[in-house]
N, C-alpha and C positions, 0 to 999 in steps of 0.2 A: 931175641932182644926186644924191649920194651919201649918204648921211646913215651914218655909223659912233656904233653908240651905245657904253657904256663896259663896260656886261654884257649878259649873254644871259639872256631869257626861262627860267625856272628857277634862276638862280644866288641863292645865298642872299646878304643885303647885310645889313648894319648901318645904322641908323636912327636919330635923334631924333624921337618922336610923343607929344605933350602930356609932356615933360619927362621920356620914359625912353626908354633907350636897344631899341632894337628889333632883333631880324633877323630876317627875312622872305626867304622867293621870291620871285622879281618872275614876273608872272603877266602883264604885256606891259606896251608901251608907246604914251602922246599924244608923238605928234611936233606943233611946231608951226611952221611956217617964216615969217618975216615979207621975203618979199626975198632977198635973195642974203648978207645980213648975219650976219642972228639965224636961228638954229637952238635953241630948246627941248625938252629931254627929259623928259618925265614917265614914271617909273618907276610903275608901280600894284599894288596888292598884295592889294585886293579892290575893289568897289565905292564904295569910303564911303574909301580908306587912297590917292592918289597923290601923290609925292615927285617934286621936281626932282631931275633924274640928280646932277647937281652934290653933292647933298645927303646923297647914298648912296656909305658906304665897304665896301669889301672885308671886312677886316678891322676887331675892337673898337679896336684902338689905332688906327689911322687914324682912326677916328671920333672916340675921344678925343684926338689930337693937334691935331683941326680944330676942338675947341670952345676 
């Protein structure tokens, strides 16, 4: 199996974390597979900071056209 995530390890993203907008590097990633179905991305950005890929945009407008 293949798994294609949506950024690469260092690229800077935009965020929501406790109700401000964020951008961060992504510093790696949890894969999780359940089956051939579900595939989960967790973006992480320290210790204590991981985000569902889904939930991270490129760009600030991306991020506020999604909320």
């Amino acid at each position: 199996m293949k798994i294609e995530t949506k950024f690469e390890v260092g690229t800077y993203v935009y965020f929501m974390y406790n109700n401000q907008a964020i951008i961060r590097s992504i510093g790696g990633f949890d894969i999780y597979v359940n089956g051939v179905r579900e595939v989960k991305v967790k973006n992480w950005f320290s210790s204590e900071t991981q985000v569902d890929e889904n939930k991270c945009f490129a760009t600030k407008e991306e991020l506020i056209n999604s909320l």
